[in-house]
C-alpha positions as CSV (number, residue, x, y, z in Angstrom):
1,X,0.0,0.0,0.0
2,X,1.0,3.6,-0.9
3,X,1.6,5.6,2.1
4,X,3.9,8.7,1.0
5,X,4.2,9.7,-2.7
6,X,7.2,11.7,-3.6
7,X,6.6,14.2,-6.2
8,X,9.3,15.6,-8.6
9,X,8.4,19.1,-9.5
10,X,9.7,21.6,-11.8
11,X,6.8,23.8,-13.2
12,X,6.8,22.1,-16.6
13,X,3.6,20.7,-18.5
14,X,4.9,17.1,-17.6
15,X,5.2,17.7,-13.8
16,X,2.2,19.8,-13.8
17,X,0.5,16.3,-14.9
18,X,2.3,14.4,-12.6
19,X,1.1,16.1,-9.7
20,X,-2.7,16.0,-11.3
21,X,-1.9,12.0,-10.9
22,X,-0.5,12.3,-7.8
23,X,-3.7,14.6,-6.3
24,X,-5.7,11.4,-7.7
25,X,-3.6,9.2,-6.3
26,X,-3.5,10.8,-2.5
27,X,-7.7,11.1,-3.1
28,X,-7.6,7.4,-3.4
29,X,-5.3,5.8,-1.1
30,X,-5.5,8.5,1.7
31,X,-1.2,8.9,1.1
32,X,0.6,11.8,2.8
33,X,2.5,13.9,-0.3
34,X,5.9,15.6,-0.7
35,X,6.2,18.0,-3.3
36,X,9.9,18.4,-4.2
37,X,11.4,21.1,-6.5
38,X,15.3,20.4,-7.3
39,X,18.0,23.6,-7.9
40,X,20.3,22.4,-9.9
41,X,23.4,24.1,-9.1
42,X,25.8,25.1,-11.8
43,X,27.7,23.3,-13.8
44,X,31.3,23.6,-14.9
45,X,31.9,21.0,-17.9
46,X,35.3,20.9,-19.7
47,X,35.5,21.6,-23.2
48,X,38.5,19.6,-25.4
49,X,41.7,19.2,-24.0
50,X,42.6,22.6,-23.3
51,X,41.9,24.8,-20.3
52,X,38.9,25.7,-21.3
53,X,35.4,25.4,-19.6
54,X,31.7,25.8,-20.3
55,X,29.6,26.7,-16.9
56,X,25.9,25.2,-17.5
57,X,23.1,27.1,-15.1
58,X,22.9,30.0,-13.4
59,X,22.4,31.4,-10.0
60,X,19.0,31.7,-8.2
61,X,18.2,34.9,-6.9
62,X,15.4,35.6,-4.5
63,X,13.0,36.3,-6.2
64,X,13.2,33.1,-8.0
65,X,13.0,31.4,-4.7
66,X,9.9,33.5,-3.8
67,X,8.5,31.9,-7.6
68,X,9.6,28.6,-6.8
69,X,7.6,28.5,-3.3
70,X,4.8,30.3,-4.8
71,X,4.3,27.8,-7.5
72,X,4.9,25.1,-4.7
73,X,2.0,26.9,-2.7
74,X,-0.2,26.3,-5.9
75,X,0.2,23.0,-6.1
76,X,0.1,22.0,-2.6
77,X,-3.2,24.1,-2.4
78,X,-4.8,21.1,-5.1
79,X,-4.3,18.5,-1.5
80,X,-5.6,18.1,1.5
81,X,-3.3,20.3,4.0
82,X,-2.7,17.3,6.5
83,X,-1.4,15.3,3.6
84,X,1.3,17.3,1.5
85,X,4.3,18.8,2.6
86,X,6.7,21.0,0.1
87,X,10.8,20.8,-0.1
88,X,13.1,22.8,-2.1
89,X,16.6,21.1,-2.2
90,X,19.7,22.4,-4.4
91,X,21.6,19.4,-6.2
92,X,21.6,17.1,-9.2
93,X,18.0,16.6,-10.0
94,X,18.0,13.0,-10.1
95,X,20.5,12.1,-7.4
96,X,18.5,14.3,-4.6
97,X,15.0,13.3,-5.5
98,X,16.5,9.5,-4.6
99,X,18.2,11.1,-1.9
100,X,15.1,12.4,-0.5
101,X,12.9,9.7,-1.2
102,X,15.2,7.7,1.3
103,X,15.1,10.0,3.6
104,X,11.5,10.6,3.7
105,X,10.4,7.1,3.9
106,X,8.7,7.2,0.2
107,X,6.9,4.4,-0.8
108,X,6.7,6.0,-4.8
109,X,8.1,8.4,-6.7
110,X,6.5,10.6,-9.3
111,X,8.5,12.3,-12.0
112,X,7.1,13.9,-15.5
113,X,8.7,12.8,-18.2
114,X,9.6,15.6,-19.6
115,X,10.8,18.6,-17.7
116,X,11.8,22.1,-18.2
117,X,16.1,20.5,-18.4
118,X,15.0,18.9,-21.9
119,X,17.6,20.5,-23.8
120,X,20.3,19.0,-21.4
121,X,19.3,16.0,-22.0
122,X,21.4,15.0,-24.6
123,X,24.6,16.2,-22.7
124,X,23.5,15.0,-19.0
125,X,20.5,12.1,-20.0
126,X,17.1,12.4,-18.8
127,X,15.6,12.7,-14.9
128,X,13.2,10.6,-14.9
129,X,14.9,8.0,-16.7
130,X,18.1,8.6,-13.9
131,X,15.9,7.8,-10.9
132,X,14.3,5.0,-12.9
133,X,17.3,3.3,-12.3
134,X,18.7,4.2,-9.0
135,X,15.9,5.2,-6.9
136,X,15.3,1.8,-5.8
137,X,11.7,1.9,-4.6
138,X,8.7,2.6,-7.4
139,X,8.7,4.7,-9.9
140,X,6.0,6.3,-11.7
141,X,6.6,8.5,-14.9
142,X,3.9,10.2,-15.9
143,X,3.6,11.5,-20.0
């Protein structure tokens, strides 16, 4: 039986889907919910064998944070109070939505399957398909 859902969340369509799944989900099974937005922190990727270096991502100010917990509020408005929870973690997307899922006890984890790092995903592979593989507990990806 579910009994926490983990939900991945970046503000794309995808996750904006997931979490319509995940509201049925909680509706049905009575599950407590974590909504969970990931800040990738910048990257610094070497380019050919010289000194050189690309850095991938920017800096969040503020007032993105404000955004980011506003758009969590949303969200979390769509469940009942008692059952969701929102988390804002800085990290590799994939790696801390595991991490967290261990930590939190989550019995499922529900990811998009697109999100808004699609045009990375050909230099760093996909989310979703990342915590696929090493979340070990159940995944749900939700197109």
């Amino acid at each position: 039986m579910v009994k926490h859902i983990l939900l991945g969340f970046d503000g794309s369509d995808s996750a904006r889907k997931a979490a319509d799944y995940v509201r049925d989900l909680v509706q049905q099974t009575g599950a407590r919910a974590t909504i969970l937005f990931v800040l990738e922190p910048p990257r610094v990727l070497p380019i050919g064998p010289l000194d050189a270096y690309l850095v991938a991502g920017g800096t969040h100010t503020d007032k993105d944070l404000e955004a980011i917990h506003a758009l969590l509020k949303n969200v979390a408005a769509q469940l009942p109070k008692e059952k969701v929870e929102t988390s804002v973690e800085i990290g590799p997307a994939a790696d801390t939505i595991c991490k967290q899922a261990e930590q939190l006890g989550a019995d499922l984890i529900v990811v998009g399957a697109r999100g808004l790092g699609a045009g990375g995903r050909w230099l760093l592979g996909s989310v979703s398909d990342r915590v696929i593989h090493h979340a070990g507990r159940a995944v749900l990806v939700v197109h």
